[in-house]
Phi, psi and omega in degrees: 000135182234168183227152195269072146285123170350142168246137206268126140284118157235161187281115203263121183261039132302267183329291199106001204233181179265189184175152125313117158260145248218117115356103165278347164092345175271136179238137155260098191296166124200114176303126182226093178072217194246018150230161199233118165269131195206114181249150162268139168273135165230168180239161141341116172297289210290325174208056137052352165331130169259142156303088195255113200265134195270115159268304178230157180212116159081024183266150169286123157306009154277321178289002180227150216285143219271300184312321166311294188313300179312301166349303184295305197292345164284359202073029186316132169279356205253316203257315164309325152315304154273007109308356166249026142256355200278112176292304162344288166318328190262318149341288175311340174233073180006075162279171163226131227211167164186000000 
């Protein structure tokens, strides 16, 4: 599933090349101790190498808002939408857009 999301370019270490990357609509959680990291994934158009754009890195799971978390962890398509709209967001993880 891909989302009609801004569209990204990164230098793909698939490829090798800059490629389009696709909003998977999918967030990767991961607990490190008593902080918490949340990437949105995009993949590669061409050979799918995934991509992780850092929403929070090293955060206290108190600072981010409890309904926001459950979200990252259902894949909410709405909330994956809106951050692959977000310029801001897409900036802070140098994307290059258009």
């Amino acid at each position: 599933m891909s989302l009609d999301s801004i569209k990204v370019y990164h230098r793909c270490g698939g490829c090798g090349k800059k490629q389009a990357f696709i909003n998977s609509g999918k967030f990767r959680v991961n607990a490190n101790g008593n902080r918490v990291d949340v990437w949105l994934i995009y993949r590669c158009k061409n050979c799918k190498h995934s991509w992780n754009l850092a929403i929070y890195e090293r955060m206290r799971p108190s600072k981010i808002k409890k309904d926001d978390y459950e979200l990252f962890m259902e894949n909410d398509y709405e909330l994956a939408l809106k951050y692959g709209n977000d310029i801001d967001f897409l900036k802070r993880n140098n994307a290059e857009f258009s």
